[in-house]
Residue frames as qw, qx, qy, qz and C-alpha x, y, z in Angstrom:
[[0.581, 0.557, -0.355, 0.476, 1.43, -13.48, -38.22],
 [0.652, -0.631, -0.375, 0.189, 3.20, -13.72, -34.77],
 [0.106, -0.983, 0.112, -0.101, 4.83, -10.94, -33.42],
 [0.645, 0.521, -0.496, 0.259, 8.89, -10.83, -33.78],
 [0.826, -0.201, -0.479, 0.218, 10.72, -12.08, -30.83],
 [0.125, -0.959, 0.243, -0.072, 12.11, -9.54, -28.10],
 [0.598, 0.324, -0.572, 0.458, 16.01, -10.01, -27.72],
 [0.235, 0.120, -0.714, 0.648, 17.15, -11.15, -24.05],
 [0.620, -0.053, 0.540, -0.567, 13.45, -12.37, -22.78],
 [0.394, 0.030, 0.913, -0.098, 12.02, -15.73, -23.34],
 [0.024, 0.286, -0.794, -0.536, 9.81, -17.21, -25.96],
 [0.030, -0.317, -0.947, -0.031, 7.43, -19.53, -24.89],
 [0.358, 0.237, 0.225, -0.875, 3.92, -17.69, -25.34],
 [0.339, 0.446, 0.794, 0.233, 0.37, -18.81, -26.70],
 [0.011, 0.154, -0.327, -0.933, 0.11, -16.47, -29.55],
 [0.133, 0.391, 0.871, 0.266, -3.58, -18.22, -30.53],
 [0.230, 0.754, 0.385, -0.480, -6.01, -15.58, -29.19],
 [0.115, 0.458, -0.242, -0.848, -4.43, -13.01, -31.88],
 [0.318, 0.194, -0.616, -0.694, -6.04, -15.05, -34.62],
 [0.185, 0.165, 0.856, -0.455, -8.99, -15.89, -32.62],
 [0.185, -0.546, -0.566, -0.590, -12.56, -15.81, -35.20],
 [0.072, 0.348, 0.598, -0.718, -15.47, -13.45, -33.25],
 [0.269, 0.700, 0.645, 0.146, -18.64, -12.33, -34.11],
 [0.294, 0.488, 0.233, 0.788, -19.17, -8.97, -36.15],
 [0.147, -0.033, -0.361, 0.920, -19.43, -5.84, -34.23],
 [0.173, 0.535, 0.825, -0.059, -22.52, -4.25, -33.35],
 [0.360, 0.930, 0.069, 0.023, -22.09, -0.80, -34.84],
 [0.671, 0.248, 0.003, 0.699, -18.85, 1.13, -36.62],
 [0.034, 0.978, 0.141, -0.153, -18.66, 4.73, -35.89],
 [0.581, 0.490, 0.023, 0.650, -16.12, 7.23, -37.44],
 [0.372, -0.837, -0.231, 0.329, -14.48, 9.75, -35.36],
 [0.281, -0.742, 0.239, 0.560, -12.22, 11.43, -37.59],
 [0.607, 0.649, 0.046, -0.457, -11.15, 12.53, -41.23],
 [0.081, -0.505, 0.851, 0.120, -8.02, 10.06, -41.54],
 [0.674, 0.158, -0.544, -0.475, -9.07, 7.00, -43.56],
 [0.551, 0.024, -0.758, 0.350, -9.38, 4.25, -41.53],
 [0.011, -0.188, 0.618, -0.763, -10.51, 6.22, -38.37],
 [0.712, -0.065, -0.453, -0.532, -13.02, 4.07, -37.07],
 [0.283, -0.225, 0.832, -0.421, -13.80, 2.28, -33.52],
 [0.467, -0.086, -0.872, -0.120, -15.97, -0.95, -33.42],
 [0.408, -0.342, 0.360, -0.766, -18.65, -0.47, -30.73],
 [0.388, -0.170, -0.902, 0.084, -20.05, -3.51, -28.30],
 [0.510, -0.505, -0.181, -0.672, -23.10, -3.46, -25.96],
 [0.096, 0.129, -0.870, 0.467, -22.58, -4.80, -22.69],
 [0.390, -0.516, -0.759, -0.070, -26.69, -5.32, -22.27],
 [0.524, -0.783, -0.244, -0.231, -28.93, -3.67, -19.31],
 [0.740, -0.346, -0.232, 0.528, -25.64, -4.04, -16.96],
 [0.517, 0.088, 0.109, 0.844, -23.40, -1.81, -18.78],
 [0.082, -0.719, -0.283, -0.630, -25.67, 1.31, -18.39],
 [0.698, -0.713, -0.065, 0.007, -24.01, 1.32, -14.64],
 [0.774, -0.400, 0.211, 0.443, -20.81, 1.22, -15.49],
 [0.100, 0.763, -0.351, -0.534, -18.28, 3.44, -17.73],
 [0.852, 0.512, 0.094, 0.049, -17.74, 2.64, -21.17],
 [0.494, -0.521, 0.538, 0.442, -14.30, 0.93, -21.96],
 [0.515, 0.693, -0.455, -0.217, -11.84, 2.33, -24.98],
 [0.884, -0.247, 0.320, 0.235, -10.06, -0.70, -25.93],
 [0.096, 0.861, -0.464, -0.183, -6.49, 0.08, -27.25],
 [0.991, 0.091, 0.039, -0.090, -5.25, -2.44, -29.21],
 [0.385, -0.723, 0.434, 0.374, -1.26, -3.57, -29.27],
 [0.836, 0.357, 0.297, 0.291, 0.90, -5.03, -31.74],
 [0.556, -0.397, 0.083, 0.726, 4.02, -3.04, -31.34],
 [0.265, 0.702, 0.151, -0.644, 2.43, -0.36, -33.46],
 [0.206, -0.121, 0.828, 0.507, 2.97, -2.44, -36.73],
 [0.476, 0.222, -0.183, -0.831, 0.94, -1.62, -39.53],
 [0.475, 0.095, -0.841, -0.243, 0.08, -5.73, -39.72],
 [0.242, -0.249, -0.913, 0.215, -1.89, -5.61, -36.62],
 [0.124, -0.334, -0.251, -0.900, -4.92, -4.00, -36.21],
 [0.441, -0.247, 0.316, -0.803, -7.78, -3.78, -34.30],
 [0.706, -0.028, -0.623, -0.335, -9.09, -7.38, -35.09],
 [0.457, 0.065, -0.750, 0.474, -6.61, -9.34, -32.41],
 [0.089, -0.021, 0.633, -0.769, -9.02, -7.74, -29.55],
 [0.357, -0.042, 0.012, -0.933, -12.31, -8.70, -30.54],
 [0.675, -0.180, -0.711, -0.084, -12.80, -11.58, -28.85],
 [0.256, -0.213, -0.560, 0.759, -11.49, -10.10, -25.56],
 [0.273, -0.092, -0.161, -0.944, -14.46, -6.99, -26.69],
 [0.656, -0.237, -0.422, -0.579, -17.28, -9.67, -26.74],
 [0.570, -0.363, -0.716, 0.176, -16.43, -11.40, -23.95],
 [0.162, -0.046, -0.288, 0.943, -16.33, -8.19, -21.93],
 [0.468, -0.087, -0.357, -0.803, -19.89, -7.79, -23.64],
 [0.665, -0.269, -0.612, -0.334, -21.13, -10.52, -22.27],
 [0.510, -0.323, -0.659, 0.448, -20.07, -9.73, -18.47],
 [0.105, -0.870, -0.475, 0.077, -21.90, -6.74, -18.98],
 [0.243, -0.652, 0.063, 0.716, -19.60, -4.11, -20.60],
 [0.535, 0.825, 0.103, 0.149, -19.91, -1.60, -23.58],
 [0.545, -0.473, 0.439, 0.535, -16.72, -0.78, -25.42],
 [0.397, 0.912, -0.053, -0.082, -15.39, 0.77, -28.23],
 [0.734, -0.268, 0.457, 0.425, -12.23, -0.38, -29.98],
 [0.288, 0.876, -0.178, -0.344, -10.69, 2.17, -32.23],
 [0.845, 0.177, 0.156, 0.481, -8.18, 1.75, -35.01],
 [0.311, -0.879, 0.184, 0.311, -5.48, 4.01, -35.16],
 [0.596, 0.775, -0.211, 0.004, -2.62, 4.86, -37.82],
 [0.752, -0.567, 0.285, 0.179, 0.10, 2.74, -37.53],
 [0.527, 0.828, -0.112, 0.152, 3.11, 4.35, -39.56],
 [0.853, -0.152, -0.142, 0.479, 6.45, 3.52, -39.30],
 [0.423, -0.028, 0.005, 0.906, 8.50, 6.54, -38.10],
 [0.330, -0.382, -0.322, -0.801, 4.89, 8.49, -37.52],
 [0.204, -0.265, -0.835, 0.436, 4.43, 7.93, -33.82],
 [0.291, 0.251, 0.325, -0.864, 2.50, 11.25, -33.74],
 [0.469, -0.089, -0.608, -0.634, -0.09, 9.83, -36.28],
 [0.417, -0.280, -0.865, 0.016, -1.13, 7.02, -33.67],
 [0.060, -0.359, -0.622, 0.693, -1.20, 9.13, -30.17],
 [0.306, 0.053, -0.009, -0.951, -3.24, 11.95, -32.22],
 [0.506, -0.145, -0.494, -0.692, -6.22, 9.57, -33.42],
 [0.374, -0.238, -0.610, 0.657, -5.81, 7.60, -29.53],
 [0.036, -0.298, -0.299, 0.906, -6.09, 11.06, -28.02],
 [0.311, 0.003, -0.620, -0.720, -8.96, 11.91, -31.01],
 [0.477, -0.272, -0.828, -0.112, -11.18, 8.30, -30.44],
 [0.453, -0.301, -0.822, 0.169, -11.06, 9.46, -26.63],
 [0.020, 0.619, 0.580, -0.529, -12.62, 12.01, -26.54],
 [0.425, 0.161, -0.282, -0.845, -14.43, 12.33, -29.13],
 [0.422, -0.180, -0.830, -0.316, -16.61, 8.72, -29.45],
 [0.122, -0.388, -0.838, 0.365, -17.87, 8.39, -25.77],
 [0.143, 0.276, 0.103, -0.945, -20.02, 11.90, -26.96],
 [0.121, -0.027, -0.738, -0.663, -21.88, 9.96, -29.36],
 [0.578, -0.120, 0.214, -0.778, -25.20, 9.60, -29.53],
 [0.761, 0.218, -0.574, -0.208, -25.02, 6.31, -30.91],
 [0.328, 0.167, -0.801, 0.472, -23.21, 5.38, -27.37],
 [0.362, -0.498, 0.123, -0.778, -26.22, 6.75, -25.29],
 [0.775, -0.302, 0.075, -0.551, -27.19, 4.55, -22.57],
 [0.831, 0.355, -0.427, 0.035, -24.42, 2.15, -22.75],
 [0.502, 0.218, -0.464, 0.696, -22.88, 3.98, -19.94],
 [0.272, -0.794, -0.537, 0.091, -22.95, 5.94, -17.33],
 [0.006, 0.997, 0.076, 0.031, -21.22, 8.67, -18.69],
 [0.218, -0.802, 0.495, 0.254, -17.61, 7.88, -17.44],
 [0.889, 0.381, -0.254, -0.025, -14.98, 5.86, -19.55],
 [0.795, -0.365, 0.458, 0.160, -11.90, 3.19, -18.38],
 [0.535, 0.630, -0.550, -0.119, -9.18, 3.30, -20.93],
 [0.875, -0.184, 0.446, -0.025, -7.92, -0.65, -21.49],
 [0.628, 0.633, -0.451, -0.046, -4.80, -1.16, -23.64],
 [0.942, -0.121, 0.243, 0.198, -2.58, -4.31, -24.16],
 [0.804, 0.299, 0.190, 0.478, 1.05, -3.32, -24.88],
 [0.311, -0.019, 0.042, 0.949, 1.70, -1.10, -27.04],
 [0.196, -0.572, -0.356, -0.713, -1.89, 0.13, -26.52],
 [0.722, -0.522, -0.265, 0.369, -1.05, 0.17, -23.23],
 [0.474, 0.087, 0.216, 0.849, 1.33, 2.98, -24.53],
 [0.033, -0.405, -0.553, -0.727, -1.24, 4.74, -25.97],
 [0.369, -0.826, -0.423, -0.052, -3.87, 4.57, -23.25],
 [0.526, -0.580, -0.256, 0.567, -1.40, 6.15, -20.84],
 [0.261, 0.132, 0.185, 0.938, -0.45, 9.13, -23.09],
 [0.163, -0.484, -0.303, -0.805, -4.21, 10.32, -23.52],
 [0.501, -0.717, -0.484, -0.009, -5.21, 9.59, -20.02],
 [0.533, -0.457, -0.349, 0.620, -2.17, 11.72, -19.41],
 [0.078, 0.193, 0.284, 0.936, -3.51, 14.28, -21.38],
 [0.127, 0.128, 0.517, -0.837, -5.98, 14.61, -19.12],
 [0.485, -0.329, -0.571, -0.575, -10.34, 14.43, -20.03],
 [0.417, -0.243, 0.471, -0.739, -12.88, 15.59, -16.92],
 [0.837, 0.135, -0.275, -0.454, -14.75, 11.63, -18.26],
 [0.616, 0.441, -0.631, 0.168, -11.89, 9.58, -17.46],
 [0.872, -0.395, -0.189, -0.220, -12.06, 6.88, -14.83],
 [0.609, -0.524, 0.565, 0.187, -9.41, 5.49, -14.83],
 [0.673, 0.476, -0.562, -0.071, -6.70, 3.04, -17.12],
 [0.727, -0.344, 0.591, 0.057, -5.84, -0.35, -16.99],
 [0.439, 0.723, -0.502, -0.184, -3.19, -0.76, -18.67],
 [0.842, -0.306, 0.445, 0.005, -1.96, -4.70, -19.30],
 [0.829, -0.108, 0.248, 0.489, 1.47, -5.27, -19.97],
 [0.351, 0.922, 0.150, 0.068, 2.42, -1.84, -21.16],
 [0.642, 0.506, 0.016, 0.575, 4.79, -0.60, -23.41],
 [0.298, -0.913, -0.191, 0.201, 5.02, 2.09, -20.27],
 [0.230, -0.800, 0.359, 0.423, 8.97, 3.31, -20.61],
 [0.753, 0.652, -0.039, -0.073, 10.11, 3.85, -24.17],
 [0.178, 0.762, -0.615, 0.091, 13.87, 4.45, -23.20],
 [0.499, -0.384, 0.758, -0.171, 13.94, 0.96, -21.27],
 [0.866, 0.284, 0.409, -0.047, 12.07, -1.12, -23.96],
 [0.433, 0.823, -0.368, -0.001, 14.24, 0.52, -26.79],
 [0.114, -0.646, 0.751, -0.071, 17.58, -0.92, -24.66],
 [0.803, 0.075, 0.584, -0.092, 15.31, -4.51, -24.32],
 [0.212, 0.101, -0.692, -0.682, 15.43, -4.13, -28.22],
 [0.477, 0.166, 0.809, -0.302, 11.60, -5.60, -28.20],
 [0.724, 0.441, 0.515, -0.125, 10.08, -7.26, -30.35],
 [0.711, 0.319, 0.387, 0.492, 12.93, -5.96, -33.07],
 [0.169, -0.316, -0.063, 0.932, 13.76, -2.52, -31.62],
 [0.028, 0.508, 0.671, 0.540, 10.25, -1.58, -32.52],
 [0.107, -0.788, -0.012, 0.606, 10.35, 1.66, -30.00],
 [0.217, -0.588, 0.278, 0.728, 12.84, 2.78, -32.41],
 [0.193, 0.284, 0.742, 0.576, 10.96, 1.68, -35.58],
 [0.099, -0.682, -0.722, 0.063, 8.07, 3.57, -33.88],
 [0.120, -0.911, -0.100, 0.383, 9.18, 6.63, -33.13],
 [0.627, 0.748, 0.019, 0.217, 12.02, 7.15, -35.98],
 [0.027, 0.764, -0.421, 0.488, 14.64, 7.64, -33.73],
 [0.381, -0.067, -0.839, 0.383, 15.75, 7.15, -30.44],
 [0.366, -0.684, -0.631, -0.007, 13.61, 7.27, -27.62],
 [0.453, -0.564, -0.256, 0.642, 15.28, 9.60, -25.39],
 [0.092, 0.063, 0.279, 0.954, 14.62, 12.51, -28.56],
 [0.515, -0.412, -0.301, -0.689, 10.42, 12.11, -27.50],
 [0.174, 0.012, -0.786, 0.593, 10.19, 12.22, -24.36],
 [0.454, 0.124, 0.035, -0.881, 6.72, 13.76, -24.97],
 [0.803, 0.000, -0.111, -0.586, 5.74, 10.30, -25.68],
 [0.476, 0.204, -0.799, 0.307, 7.11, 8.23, -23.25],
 [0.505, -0.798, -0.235, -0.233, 4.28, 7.61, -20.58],
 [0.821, -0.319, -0.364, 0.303, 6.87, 7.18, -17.87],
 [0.388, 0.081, -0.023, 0.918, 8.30, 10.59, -18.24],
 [0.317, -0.688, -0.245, -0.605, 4.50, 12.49, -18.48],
 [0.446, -0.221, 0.393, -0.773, 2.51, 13.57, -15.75],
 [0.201, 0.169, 0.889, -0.375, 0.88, 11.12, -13.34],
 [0.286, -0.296, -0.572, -0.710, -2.95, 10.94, -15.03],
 [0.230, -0.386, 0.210, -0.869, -5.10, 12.31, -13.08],
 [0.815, -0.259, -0.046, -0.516, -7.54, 9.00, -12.57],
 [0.888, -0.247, 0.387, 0.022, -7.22, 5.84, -11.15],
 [0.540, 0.611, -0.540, -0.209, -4.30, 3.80, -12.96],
 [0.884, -0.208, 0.412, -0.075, -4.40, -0.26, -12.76],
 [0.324, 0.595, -0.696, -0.237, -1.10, -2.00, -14.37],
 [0.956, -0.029, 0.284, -0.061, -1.80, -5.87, -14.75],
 [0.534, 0.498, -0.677, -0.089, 1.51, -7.54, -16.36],
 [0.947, -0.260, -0.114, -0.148, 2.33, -10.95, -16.19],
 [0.452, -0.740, 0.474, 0.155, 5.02, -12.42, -13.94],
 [0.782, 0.001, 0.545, 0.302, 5.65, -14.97, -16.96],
 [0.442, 0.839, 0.134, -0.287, 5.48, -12.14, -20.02],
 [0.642, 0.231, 0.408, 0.606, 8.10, -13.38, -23.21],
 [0.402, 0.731, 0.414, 0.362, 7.24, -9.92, -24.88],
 [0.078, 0.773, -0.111, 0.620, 7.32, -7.09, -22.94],
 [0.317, 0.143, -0.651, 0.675, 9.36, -7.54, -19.35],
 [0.411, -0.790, -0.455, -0.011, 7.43, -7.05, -16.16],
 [0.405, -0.232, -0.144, 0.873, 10.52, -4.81, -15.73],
 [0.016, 0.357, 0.299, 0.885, 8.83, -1.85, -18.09],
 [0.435, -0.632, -0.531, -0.361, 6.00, -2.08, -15.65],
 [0.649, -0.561, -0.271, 0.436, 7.87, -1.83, -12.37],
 [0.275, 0.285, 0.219, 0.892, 9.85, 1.26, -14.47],
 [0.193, -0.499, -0.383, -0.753, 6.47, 3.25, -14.74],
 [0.634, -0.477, -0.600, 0.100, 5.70, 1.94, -11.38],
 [0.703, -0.301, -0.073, 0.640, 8.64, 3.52, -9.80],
 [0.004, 0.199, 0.209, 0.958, 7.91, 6.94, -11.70],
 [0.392, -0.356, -0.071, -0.845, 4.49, 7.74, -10.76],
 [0.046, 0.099, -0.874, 0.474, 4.22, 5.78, -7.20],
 [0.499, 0.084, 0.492, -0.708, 0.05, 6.38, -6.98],
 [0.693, 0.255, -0.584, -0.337, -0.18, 3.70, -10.01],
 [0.853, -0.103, 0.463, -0.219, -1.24, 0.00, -8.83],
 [0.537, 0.457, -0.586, -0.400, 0.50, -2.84, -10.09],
 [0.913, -0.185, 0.308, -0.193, -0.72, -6.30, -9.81],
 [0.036, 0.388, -0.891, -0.235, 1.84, -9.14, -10.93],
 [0.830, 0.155, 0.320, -0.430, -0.05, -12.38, -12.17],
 [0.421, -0.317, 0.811, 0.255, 1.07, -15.66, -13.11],
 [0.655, 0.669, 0.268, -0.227, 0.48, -15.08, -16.74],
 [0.491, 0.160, 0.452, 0.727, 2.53, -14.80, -20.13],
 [0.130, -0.193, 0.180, 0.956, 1.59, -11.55, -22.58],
 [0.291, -0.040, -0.488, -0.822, -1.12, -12.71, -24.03],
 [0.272, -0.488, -0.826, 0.071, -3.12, -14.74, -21.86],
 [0.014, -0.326, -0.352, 0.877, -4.29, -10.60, -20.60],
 [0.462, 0.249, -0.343, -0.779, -6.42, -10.29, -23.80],
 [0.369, -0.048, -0.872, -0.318, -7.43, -14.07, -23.92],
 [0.690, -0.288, 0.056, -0.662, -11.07, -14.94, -22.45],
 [0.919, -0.162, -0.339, -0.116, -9.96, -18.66, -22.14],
 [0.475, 0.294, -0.631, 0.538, -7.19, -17.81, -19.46],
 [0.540, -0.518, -0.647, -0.150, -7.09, -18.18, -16.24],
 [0.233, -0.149, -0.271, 0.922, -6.21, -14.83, -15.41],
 [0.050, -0.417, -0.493, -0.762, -9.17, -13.49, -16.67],
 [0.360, -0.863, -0.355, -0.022, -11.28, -12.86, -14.00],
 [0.505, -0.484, -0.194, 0.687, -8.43, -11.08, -12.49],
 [0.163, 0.122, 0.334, 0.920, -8.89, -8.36, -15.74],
 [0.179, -0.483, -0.565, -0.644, -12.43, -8.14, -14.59],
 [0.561, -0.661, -0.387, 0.315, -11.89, -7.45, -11.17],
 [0.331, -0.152, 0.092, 0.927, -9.23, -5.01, -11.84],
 [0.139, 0.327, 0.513, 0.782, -12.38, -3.38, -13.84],
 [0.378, -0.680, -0.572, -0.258, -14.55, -3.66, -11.38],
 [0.490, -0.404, -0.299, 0.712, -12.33, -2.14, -9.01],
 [0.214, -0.039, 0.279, 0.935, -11.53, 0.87, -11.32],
 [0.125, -0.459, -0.746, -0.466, -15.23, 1.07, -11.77],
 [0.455, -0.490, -0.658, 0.344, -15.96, 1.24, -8.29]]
């Protein structure tokens, strides 16, 4: 199902990745007592034991019709350039914003403790969300964790009170949060505190969905944030066959670094 249309940006996008086939995960783990709470874990191989394990935050304007699936092609190819990763699912209730950030905030820091994760890493972790999990990452990295590399956040949902006015994707801020924005500011990254680690914003200069304005927003609030521009649409940031991709794996390797 493609995602509804924002009012007063453009159209043209290749929606294919979201309903891209991949191969089955290599373990599930549960972090929590909410049905459903459950991350998807990938090996990145002999590499990835050098490098921090990455949460992947999945978007889909927090609509209960997209789920954790739409990234797990972007998961295995990340596996195969030598990263482990861990793609939670998260409650996505309409008018129940605190349901999502708690099991978010939950996933990260509480999975990268597993034993099941040992040796995958080296201990630190790189929150990666697309969107509105792009949203998400930035809340719990701004809730601070002494683990936390860094976030790279591509094409995030970053300022709730500016995407609300976009109306995006069918005033789905304001389906998200029951309200208006400007009544939770507590969960509006662009209003938190600066997170303490590294923070890489990738949006594209061509993005139908979510403005490269919301990025320059968040930009323009917490000045020690990086943002690259890249001649990309919304979804070619999650798609392994674009030809931004290496630029999502430099940005990692930076953040890594």
């Amino acid at each position: 199902m493609p995602l509804r249309q924002a009012s007063g940006v453009g159209t043209d996008e290749n929606r294919s990745i979201l309903t891209l086939p991949a191969p089955p995960p290599d373990a599930v783990l549960s972090y929590g007592p909410p049905a459903g709470s459950v991350a998807d874990v990938r090996s990145g191989g002999p590499a990835a034991a050098r490098r921090p394990l990455l949460v992947i935050v999945h978007g889909g304007f927090w609509r209960p019709e997209f789920d954790r699936s739409h990234v797990q092609p972007m998961a295995v190819a990340l596996a195969d350039a030598g990263w482990s990763s861990i793609v939670p699912e998260y409650r996505r209730i309409p008018g129940d914003p605190d349901a999502a950030v708690a099991d978010v905030h939950a996933a990260v820091h509480s999975l990268p403790g597993n034993p099941a994760l040992a040796g995958h890493s080296d201990g630190r972790v790189v929150l990666v969300g697309h969107s509105a999990g792009g949203h998400l990452a930035l809340l719990a990295a701004a809730g601070g964790g002494d683990q936390l590399g860094g976030v790279l956040a591509l094409a995030p949902v970053a300022d709730l009170r500016l995407s609300e006015a976009l109306a995006l994707d069918g005033d789905a801020v304001r389906a998200f949060l029951g309200g208006p924005a400007a009544e939770r500011a507590d969960l509006d990254p662009v209003r938190m505190p600066t997170p303490a680690g590294r923070i890489q914003l990738l949006h594209g200069l061509d993005d139908a969905v979510v403005p490269l304005s919301v990025s320059e927003s968040y930009r323009a609030r917490h000045p020690r944030a990086e943002l690259a521009r890249v001649g990309a649409g919304h979804y070619a940031l999650i798609d392994p066959r674009s030809r931004v991709w290496p630029e999502l794996l430099a940005a990692l390797g930076a953040l890594s670094s």
